[in-house]
C-alpha positions, -999 to +999 in steps of 0.1 A: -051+062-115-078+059-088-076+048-055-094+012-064-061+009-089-040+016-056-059-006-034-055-035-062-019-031-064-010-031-028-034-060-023-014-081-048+021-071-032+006-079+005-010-118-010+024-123-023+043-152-017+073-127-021+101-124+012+096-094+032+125-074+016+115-082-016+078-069-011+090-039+007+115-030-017+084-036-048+064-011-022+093+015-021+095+012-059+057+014-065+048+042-034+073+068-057+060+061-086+027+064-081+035+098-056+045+112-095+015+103-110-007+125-075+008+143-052-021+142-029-004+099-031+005+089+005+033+064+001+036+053+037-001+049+041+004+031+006+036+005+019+018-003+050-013-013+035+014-041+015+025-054+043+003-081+055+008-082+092+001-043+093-024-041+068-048-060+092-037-032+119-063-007+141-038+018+131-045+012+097-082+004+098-088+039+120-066+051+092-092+041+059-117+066+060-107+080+031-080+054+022-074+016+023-094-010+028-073-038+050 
């Protein structure tokens, strides 16, 4: 998978209509898989980026040079 595949996904888990436990737990689940299939895989990077009052973050925006998009 490619980082545009990992963008897409946590995109559609942070426009969820899903409760916050639910979405994080989905993120938890996703963020290990996805670590298996690269190791080079930041899952916390990855479970942030779901969350959609973090996602918009300066954290995360001074974070997306070579990562997410917010």
């Amino acid at each position: 998978m490619t980082r545009k595949d990992y963008q897409l996904i946590a995109d559609v888990l942070k426009n969820s209509d899903l409760p916050g436990n639910i979405r994080s737990l989905l993120a938890l689940n996703f963020a290990a898989a996805l670590k298996q299939d690269n190791p080079r895989f930041k899952p916390v990077r990855f479970c942030m980026a779901t969350m959609p009052d973090k996602a918009d973050s300066e954290a995360i925006k001074a974070n997306n040079a070579e990562g997410f998009e917010a």
